[in-house]
C-alpha positions in Angstrom: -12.6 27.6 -27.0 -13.0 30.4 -29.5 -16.0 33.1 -28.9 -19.2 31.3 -29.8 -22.5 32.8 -31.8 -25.6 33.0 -29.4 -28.1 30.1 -30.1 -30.5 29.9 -32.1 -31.6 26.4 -30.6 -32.0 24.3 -27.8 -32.8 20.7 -26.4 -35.3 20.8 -23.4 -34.8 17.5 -21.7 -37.3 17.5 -18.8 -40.9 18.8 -18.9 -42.1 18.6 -15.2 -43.0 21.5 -13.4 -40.0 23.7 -14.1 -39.1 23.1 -17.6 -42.6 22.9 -19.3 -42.6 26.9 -18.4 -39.0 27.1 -19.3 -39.7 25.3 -22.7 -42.8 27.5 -23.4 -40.4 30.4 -22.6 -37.4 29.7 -25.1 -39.7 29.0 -28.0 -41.8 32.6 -27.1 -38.3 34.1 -27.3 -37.8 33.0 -30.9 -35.7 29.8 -30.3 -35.9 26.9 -32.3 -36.9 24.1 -29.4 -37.3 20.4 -29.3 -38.3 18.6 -26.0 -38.3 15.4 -24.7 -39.9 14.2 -21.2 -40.0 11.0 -20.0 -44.2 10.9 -19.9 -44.6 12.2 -23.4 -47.9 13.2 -22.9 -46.7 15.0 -20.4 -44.6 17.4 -23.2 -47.9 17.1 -25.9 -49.2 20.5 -24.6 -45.9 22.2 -25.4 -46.6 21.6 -29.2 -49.6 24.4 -29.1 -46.7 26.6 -28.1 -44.4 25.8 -31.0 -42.4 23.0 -29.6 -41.5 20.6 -31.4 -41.8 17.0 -28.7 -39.7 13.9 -29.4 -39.6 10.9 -28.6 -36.0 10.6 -27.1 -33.5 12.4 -25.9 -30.9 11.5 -28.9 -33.7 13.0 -31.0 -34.5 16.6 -28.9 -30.5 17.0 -29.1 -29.6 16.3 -32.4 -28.5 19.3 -34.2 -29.3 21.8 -31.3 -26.7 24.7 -30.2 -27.4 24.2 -26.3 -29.5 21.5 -24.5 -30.9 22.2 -21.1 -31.6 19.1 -18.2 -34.1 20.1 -16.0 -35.0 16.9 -14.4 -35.7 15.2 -11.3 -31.8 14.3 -9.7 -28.5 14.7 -11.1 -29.0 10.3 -11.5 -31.7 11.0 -14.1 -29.9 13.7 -15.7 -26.8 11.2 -16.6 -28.8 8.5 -17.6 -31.0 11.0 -20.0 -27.3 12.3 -21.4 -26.7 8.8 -21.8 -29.3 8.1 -24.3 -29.2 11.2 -25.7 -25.1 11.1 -26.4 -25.2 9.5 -30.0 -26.6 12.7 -30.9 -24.7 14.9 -29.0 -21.4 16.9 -31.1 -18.3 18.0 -29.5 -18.6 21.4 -28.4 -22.3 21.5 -27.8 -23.1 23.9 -24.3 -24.6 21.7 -21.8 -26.7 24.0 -19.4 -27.3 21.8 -16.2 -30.2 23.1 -14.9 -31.4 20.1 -12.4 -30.5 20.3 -8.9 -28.2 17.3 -8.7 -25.7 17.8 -5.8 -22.3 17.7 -5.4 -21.3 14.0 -5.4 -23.8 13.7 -8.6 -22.4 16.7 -9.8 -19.0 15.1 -10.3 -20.3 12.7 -12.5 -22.3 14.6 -15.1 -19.0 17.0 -15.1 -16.6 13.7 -16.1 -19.7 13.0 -18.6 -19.2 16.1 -20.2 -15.3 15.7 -20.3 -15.9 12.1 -21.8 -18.1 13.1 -25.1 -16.3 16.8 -25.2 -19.4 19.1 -24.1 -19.0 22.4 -22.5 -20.6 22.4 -19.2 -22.4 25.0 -17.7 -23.4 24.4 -13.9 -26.5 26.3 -14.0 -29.3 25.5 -11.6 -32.1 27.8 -10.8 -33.9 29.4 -8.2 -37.8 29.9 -8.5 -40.9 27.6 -8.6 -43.7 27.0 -11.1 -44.8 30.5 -11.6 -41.9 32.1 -12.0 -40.5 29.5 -14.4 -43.9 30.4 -16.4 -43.3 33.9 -16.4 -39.8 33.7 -17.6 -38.9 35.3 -14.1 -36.1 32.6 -12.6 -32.8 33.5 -10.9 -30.3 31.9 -13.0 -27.1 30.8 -10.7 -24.2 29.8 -13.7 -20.9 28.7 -13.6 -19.0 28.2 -16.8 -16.4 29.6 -19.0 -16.5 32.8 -20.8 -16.1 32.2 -24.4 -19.5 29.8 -24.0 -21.7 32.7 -22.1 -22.8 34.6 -25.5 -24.2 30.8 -26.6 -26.2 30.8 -23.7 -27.3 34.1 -22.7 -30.4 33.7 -25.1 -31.7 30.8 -23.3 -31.2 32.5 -19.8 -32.5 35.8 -21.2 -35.2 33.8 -21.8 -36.1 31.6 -18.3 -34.8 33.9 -16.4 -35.0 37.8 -14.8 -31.5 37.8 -14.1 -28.2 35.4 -14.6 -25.4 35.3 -12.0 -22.4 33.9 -13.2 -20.5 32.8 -9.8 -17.7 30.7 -11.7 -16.1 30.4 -14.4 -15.7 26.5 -15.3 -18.7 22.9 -13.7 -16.1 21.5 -12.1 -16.1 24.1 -8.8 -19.9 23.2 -8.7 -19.8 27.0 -7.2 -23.8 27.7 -8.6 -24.5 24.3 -7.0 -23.3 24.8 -4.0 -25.0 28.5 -3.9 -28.4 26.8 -4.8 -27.9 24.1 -2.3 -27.6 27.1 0.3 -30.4 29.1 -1.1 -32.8 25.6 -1.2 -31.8 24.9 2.8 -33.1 28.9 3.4 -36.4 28.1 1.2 -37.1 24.6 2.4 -36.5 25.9 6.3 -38.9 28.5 5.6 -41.5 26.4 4.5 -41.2 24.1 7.1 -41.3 27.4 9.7 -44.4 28.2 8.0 -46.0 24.7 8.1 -45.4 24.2 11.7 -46.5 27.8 12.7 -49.6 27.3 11.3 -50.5 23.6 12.8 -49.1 24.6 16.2 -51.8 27.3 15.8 -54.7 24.9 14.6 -53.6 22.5 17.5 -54.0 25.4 19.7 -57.0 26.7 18.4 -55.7 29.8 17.5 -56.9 32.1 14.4 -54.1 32.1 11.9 -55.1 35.6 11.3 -54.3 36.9 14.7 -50.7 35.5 13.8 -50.4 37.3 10.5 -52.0 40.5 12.2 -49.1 40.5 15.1 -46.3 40.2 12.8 -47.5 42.7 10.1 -45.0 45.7 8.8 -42.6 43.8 11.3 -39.2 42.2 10.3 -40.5 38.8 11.4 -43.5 39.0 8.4 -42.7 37.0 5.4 -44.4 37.3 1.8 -43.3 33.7 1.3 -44.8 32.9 4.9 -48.0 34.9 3.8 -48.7 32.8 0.7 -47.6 29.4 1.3 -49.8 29.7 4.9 -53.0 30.4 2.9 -52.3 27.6 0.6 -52.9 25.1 3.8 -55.5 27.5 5.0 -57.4 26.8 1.5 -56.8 23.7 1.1 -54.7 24.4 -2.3 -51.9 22.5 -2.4 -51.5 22.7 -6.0 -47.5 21.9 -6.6 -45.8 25.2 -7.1 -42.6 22.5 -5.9 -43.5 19.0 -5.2 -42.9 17.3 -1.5 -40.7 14.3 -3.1 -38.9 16.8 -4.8 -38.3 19.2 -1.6 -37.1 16.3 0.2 -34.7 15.0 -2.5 -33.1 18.5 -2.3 -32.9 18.0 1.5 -31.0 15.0 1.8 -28.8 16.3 -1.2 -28.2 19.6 1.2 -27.4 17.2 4.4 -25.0 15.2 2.3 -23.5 18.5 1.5 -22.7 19.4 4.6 -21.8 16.4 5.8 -19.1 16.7 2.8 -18.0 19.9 4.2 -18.4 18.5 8.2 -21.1 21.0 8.6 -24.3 19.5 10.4 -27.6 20.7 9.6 -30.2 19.3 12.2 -32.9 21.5 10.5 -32.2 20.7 7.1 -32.2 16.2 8.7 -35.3 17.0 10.7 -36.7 18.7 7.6 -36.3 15.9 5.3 -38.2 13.6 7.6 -40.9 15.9 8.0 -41.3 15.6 4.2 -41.4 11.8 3.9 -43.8 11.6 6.8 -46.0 14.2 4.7 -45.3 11.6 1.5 -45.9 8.5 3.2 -49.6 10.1 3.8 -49.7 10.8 0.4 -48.7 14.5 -0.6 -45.9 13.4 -2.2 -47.3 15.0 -5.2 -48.7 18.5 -3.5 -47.2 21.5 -3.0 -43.8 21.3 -0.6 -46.4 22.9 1.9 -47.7 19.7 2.7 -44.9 19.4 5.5 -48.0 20.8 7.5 -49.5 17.2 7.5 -46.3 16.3 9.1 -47.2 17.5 12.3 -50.3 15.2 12.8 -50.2 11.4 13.8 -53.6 11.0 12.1 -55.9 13.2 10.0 -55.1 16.7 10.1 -57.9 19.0 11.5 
């Protein structure tokens, strides 16, 4: 592959949480953009932004320099590809954005091989705000002569790209997210069981914040995720159903590698419990309703 022109437009497929703000992002950078989301209404908004919204995928990628998958599991991602591969060209750069795992991983990589697409592993690392604000942590893996195509449309989600490999088919920014996700998902669930232990025990979550303060057990994460139970707002900065997705994909990981992770099991079922009650939808904070067998106080 020769040296490639940067791009002057992209395919958004996905317009959840993550890639509405990513969408917004590209086209405030100057990019031509067409998305596509499942729920179109769910993508209408993005027209006031200068987005143009299709209704398929074959439609969004037709024509565009890269196209960007931000969508639920690496399943959805091949099955959105799928449709969209009529209008898909040889050569076009695939950035891979959705946290798919390893074993799904492999199959949007022989995908790629099949219609001649250049693959770029490239999940990220950040929630809704930061995806808003342009401010994600790119993790990439591709080859060179493709990074000047895509450095305008991780200039543009992102504060900073690391490239970890250079060709998909390691899955080396995979498997760095899937290590990152277990360190942010345990944390949460720290947080969330911290804070019910104290409401069981009647103790002032204050008193907690106040003895750990300026020491290396205090947490900014900790901090703001705690007062979002304390407040009641559990508005989805990263879904439950979604958190737990990326848990089981992070146990199946290391049960590739023959690595157990008790926290990362235990952590997954602490998520369904809190979706079986209904949070499925909330903020990945609502592993806190976890802890109770009935209404929690």
């Amino acid at each position: 592959m020769t040296e490639q022109h940067p791009a002057t437009s992209v395919a958004v497929l996905g317009t959840g949480i993550m890639g509405s703000g990513m969408a917004r992002n590209l086209a405030r950078s100057g990019l031509e953009v067409r998305a596509w989301n499942r729920t179109r209404s769910k993508a209408e908004p993005l027209s006031h932004d200068g987005v143009r919204v299709t209704d398929t995928p074959a439609e969004a990628v037709d024509g565009a320099d890269v196209v960007l998958t931000i969508l639920y599991d690496g399943a959805v991602a091949l099955e959105t590809m799928r449709q969209a591969a009529p209008a898909l060209r040889p050569g076009t750069a695939w950035a891979q954005a959705t946290t798919a795992g390893l074993e799904a991983l492999e199959s949007l990589t022989a995908f790629a091989r099949e219609k001649d697409l250049v693959l770029i592993d490239s999940p990220v690392l950040g929630t809704k705000q930061p995806a808003e604000n342009g401010q994600l942590l790119v993790l990439a893996a591709g080859p060179n002569p493709v990074r000047p195509v895509v450095w305008p449309v991780f200039d543009a989600i992102g504060s900073r790209t690391v490239w970890v490999g250079d060709s998909a088919e390691g899955a080396a920014a995979t498997r760095l997210k899937l290590v990152l996700n277990s360190w942010v998902l345990n944390v949460t669930h720290a947080t969330a069981e911290a804070a019910a232990l104290a409401k069981g025990l009647g103790v002032d979550w204050q008193g907690f914040l106040d003895a750990v303060e300026g020491g290396p057990l205090d947490n900014g994460y900790m901090r703001a995720k705690s007062a979002q139970v304390l407040r009641g707002d559990l508005e989805p900065s990263f879904a439950t159903k979604t958190a737990e997705k990326d848990a089981r994909l992070i146990v199946q990981a290391g049960e590739r590698a023959g690595v157990r992770l008790d926290l990362a099991a235990a952590g997954a079922e602490r998520f369904r419990r809190a979706i079986e009650a209904g949070h499925g939808d909330e903020d990945m904070v609502a592993s806190y309703f976890a802890s109770f067998d009935g209404e929690a106080p």
